[in-house]
C-alpha distance (Angstrom), angle and dihedral (degrees) to the residues before:
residue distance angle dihedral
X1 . . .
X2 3.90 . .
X3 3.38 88.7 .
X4 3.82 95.0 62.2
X5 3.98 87.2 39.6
X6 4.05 87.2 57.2
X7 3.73 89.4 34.0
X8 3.99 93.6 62.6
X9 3.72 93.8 32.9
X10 3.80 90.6 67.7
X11 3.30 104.6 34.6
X12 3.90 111.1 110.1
X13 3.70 107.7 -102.3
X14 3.87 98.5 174.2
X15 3.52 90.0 57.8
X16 3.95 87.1 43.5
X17 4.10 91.8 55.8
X18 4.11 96.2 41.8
X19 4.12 75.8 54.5
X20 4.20 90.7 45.6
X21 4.39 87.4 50.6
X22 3.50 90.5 47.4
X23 3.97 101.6 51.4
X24 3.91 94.5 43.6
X25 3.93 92.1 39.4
X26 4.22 73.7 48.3
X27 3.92 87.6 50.7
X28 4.18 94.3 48.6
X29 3.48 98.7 43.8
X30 4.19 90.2 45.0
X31 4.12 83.7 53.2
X32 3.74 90.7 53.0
X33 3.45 96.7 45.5
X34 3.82 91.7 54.2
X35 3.71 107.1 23.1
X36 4.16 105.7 165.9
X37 3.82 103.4 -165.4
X38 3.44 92.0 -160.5
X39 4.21 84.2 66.7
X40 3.60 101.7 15.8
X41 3.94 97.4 161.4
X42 3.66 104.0 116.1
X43 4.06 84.1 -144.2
X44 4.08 91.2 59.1
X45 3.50 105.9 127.9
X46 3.63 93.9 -155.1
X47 3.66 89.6 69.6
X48 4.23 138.4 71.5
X49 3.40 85.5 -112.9
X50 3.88 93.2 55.3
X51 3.31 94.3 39.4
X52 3.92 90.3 51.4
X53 4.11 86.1 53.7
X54 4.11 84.8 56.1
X55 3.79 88.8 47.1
X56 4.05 92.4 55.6
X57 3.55 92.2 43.6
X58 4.11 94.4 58.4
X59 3.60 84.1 32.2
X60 3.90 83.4 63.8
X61 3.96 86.9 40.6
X62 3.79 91.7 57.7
X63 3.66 88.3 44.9
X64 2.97 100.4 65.5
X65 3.85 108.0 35.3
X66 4.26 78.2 55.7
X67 4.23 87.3 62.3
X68 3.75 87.6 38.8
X69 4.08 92.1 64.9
X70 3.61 122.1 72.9
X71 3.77 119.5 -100.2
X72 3.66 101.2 -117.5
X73 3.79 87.4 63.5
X74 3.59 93.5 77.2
X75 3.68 96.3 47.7
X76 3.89 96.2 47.6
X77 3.80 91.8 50.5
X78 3.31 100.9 34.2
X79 3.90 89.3 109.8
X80 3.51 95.9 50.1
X81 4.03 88.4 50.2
X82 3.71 85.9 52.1
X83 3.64 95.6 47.2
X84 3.66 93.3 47.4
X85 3.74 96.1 51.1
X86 4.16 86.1 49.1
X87 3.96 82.8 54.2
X88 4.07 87.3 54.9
X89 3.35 93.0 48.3
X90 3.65 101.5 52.9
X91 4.37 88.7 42.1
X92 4.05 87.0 57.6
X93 3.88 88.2 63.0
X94 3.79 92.6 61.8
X95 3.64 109.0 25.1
X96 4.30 95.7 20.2
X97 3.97 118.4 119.1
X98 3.50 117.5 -116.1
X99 4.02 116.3 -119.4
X100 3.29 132.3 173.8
X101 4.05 91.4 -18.8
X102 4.05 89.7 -49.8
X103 3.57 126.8 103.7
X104 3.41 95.3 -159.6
X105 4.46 107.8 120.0
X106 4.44 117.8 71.8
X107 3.77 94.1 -149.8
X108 3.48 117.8 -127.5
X109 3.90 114.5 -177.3
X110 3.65 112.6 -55.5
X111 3.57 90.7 -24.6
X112 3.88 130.4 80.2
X113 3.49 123.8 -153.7
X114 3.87 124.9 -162.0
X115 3.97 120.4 -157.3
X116 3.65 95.7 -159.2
X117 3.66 92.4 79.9
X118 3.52 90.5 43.9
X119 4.01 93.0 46.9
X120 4.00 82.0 68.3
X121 3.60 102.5 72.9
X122 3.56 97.6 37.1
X123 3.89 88.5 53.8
X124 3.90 95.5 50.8
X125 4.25 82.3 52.7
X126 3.84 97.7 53.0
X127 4.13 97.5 41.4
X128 4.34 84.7 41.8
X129 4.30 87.7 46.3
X130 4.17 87.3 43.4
X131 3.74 95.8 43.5
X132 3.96 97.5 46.9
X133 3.73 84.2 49.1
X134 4.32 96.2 118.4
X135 4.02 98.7 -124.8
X136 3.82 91.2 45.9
X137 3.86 115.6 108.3
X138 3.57 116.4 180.0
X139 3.87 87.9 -145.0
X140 3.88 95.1 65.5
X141 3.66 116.2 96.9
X142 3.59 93.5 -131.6
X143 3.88 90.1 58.2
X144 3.21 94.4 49.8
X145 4.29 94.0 56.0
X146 3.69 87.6 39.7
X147 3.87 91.5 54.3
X148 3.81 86.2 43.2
X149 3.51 95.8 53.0
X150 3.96 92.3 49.9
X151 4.19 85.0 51.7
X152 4.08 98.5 39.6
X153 4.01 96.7 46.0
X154 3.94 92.3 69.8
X155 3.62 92.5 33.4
X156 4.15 95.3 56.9
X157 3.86 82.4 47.3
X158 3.13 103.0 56.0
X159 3.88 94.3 40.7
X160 4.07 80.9 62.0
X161 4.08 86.9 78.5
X162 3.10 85.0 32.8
X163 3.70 110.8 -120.0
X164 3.91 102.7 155.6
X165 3.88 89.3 172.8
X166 3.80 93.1 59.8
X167 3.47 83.2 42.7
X168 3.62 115.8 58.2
X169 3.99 86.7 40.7
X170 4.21 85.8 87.3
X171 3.95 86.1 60.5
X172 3.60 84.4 77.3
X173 3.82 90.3 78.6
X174 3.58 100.6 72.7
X175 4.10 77.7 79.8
X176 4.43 95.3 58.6
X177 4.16 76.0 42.8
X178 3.91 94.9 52.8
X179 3.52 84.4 46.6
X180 3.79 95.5 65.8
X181 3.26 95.7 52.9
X182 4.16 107.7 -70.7
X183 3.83 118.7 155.3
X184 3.63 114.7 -88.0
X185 4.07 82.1 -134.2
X186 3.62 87.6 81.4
X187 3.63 96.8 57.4
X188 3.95 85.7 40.6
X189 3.75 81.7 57.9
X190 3.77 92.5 47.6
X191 3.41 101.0 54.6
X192 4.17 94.3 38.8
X193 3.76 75.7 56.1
X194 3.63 98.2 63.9
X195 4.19 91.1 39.6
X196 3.44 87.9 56.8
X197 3.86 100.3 42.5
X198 4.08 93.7 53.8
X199 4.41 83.9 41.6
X200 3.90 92.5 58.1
X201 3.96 92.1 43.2
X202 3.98 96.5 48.7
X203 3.74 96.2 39.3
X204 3.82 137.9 29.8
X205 4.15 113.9 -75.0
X206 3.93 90.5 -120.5
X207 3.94 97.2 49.0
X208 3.73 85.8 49.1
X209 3.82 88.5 46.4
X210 3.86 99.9 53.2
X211 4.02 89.0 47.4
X212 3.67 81.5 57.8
X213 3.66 95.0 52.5
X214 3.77 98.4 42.5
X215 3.81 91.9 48.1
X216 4.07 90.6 50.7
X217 3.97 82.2 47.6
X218 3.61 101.1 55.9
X219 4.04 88.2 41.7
X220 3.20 91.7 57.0
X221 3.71 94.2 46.6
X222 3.66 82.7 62.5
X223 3.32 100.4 46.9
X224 3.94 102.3 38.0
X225 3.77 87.4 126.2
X226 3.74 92.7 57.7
X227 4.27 106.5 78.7
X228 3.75 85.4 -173.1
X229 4.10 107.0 44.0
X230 3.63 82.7 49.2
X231 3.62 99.1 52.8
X232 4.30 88.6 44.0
X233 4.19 73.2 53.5
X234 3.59 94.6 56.2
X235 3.85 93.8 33.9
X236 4.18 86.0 56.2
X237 4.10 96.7 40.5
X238 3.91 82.7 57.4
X239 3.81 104.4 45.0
X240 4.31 84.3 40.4
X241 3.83 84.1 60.5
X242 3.84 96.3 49.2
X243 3.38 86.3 44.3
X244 3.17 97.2 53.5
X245 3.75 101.1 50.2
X246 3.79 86.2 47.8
X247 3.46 98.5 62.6
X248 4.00 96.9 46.9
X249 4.10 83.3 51.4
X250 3.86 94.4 53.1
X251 3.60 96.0 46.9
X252 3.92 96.2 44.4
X253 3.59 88.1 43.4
X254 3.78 126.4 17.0
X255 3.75 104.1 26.8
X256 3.85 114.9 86.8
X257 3.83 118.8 -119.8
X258 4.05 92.9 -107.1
X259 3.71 87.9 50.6
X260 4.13 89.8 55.4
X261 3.57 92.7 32.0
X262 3.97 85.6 66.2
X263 3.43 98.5 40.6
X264 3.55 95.7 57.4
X265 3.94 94.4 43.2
X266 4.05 87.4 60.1
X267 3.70 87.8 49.2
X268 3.10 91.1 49.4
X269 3.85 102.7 -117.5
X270 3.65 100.9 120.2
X271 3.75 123.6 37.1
X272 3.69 103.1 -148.6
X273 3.95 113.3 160.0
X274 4.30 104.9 149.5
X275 4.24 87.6 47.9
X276 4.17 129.6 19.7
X277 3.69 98.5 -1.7
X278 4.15 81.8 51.8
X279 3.67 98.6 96.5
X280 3.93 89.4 46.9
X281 3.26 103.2 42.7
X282 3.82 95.4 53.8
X283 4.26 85.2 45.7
X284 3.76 90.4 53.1
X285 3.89 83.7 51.6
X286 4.00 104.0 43.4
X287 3.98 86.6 47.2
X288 4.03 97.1 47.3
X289 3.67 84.1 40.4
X290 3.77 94.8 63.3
X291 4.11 93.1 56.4
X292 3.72 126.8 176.4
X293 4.26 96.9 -21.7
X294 3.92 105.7 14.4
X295 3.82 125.4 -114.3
X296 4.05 86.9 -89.9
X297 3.47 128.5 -110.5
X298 3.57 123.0 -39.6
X299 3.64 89.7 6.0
X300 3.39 112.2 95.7
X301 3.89 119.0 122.2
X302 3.61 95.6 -151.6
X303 3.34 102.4 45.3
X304 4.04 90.4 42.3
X305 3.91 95.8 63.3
X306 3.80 93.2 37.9
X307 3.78 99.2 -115.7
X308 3.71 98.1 154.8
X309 3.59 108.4 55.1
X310 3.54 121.0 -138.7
X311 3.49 97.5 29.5
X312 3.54 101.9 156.8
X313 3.45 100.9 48.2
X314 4.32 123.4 28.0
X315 4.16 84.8 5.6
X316 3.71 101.2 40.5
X317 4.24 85.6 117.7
X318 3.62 92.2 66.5
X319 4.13 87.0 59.4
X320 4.06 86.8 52.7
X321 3.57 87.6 44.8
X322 3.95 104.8 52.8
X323 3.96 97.2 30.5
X324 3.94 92.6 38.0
X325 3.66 100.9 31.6
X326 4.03 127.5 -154.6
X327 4.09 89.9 -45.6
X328 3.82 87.4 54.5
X329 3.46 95.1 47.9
X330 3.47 89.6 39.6
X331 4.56 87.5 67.5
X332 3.49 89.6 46.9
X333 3.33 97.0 66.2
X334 3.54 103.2 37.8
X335 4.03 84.3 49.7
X336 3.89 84.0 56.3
X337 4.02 100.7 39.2
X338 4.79 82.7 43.2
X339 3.84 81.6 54.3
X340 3.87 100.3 47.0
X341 4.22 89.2 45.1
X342 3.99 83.8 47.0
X343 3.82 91.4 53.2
X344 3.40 90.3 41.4
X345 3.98 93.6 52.7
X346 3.94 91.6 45.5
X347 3.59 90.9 48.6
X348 4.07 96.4 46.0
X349 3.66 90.7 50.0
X350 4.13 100.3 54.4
X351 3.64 115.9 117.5
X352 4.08 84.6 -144.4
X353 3.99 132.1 80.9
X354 3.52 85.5 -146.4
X355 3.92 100.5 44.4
X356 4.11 85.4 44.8
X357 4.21 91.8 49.6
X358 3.65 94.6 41.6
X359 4.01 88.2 52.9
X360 4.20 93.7 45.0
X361 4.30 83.1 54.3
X362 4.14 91.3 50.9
X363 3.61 89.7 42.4
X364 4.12 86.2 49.2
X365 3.89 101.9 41.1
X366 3.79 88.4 40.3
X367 4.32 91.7 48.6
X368 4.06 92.7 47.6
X369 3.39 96.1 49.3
X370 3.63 98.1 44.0
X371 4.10 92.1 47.0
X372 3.92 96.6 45.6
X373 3.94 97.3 43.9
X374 3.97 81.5 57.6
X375 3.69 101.2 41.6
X376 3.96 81.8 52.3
X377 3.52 93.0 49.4
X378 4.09 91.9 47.5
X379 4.14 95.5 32.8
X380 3.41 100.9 -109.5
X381 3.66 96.1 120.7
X382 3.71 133.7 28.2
X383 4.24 111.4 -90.2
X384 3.59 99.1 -101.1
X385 4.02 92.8 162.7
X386 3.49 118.1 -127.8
X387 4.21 129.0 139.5
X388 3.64 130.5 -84.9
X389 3.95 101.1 -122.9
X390 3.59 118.1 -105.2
X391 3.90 92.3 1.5
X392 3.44 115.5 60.2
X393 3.69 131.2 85.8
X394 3.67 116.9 -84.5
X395 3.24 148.0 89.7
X396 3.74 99.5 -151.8
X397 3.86 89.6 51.8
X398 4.16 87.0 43.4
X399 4.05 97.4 64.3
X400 3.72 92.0 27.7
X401 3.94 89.0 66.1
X402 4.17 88.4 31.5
X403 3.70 91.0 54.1
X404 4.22 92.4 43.1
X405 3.69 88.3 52.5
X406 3.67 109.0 38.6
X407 3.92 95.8 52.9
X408 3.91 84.0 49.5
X409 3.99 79.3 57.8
X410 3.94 101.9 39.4
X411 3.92 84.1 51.8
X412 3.74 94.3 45.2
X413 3.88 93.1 50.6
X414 3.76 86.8 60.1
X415 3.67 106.8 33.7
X416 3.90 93.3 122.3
X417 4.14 86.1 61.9
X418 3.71 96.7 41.6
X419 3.60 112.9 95.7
């Protein structure tokens, strides 16, 4: 019994409550975006916003049966949740229901479930169990491919269905691996990466490539008394021109034309507002809509007629940000950016590798998805379509993010037993 009393006692309640807000402002926003006025109770079960009340409640349930079990459960079967998930993956390409162009949910009844989401907790406990291991140094180059290979098997998997969305969320964990101690070139390389991938769609490959040659050139003008800047130089001229190449390949020949065709509306090359630009335009709209104050709940015009679709689930900000206006949106986001610090605190002050890694990855896969649902919603980056945390529709997505955050908490609330 003291053990329960201690157990609740330590367990994070601020970090509980910012969770509470953002599941019922979740449950609100979902009834907006839906209303049915022939069952306009927001507690009708035989609506998404019903069924999103159910999905809290057991997402409550799992909650707390996760603070319930003792910590070094998760560690000790943190392989066979990995493995399991893998399993999941691999059993939604030959028995998954196809959606939107993604295989990606095994049905089961009426409801779906997708093991993507479910692929990202189990991840962030195999790379935290591997990197706490004693003899592992994330400096060693054999670390590094065997913490690649933990992060890349779910990722080629799910790019099977193809889900990139779900996909490119795992990139996120080259942050929890900078963390313990990997080289900041790789995030150097990351973000060159992205420079380079938006230069080589908006202008010709070979323009792009001699900007990257006269840049290295005057760098290593610079630098011509430095043997090793030059040769990190060198090194970075010849993985730009790789990269370069790579990305004209994969969108001439493996992206689909949707996928371009919103790429190149965000960058402005194609102006396409009655077909892919759709979804944004009518975001761009219900958000600027909503102004300083919002048009109040219920009341939104855009969200009424159903202009933006999927509005309760990869759009559900556009909902906040016509009915609740810039000071509504304005909460959100500082509920979202006190609940990344709060992660972030919990995680820095575990006594445990593992407790500290597994808290970086939360903090990671919550942070990506949070920032690219709203640069889709605001077209900043291309719609990729995956769920605001907490808020949008889905079961799946619900417990994914319950069961990421609540072993962060059961860990935290016994951090000083956790060796």
């Amino acid at each position: 019994m003291n053990n329960q009393r201690n157990l609740f006692f330590n367990v994070d309640w601020v970090t509980i409550l910012i969770y509470l807000t953002l599941c019922i402002i979740g449950w609100f926003n979902i009834h907006a975006a839906v209303l049915d006025p022939i069952h306009p109770g927001i507690m009708d079960l035989s609506t998404n916003y019903g069924k999103q009340l159910l999905y809290i409640l057991s997402a409550l349930v799992l909650g707390f049966f996760i603070l319930i079990i003792d910590s070094k459960f998760y560690n000790s079967f943190s392989p066979i949740f990995y493995g399991l998930t893998i399993l999941l993956l691999v059993v939604v390409l030959v028995v998954g229901r196809n959606v939107g162009g993604n295989q990606a949910w095994i049905p089961l009844g009426s409801f779906r479930l997708q093991p993507s989401e479910f692929a990202k907790f189990s991840t962030c406990l195999l790379l935290a169990r591997y990197l706490s291991s004693t003899t592992t140094k994330v400096q060693d180059f054999k670390t590094i491919l065997s913490c690649a290979a933990i992060i890349i098997l779910p990722v080629v998997l799910i790019m099977m269905q193809p889900d990139t969305g779900s996909a490119l969320v795992f990139t996120s964990l080259i942050f929890v691996l900078y963390r313990e101690g990997l080289s900041g070139y790789f995030l150097l390389i990351e973000g060159l990466s992205i420079v380079l991938f938006v230069l080589t769609l908006l202008y010709n490959k070979f323009y792009v490539l001699a900007g990257v040659v006269v840049f290295a050139a005057i760098l290593i003008y610079f630098l011509k008394r430095n043997r090793s800047a030059i040769q990190t130089v060198i090194i970075g001229v010849i993985y730009s021109l790789c990269f370069i190449f790579s990305v004209d390949f994969a969108y001439n020949n493996i992206l689909k034309s949707h996928q371009k065709t919103r790429i190149d509306v965000i960058l402005g090359k194609v102006d396409d507002p009655r077909g892919q630009g759709y979804n944004l335009n009518q975001s761009k709209i219900a958000i600027g809509s909503g102004r300083l104050w919002g048009k109040g709940y219920l009341q939104g015009t855009q969200t009424k007629y159903d202009f933006v679709p999927e509005q309760s689930t990869d759009f559900i900000f556009c909902t906040v940000g016509e009915e609740w206006g810039f000071a509504g949106s304005f909460v959100l986001i500082g509920l979202y950016l006190f609940l990344l610090l709060r992660i972030i605190f919990l995680a820095e002050r575990q006594r445990s590798t593992f407790s500290r890694v597994y808290g970086y990855g939360v903090a990671s896969i919550i942070f990506f998805h949070f920032f690219i649902n709203l640069g889709m919603t605001i077209g900043l980056i291309p719609v990729i379509g995956i769920p605001l945390p907490f808020i949008s529709y889905g079961g799946s997505s619900l417990w994914s993010f319950t069961i990421l955050l609540f072993i962060l908490l059961k860990l935290d609330s016994n951090r000083m037993g956790i060796v």
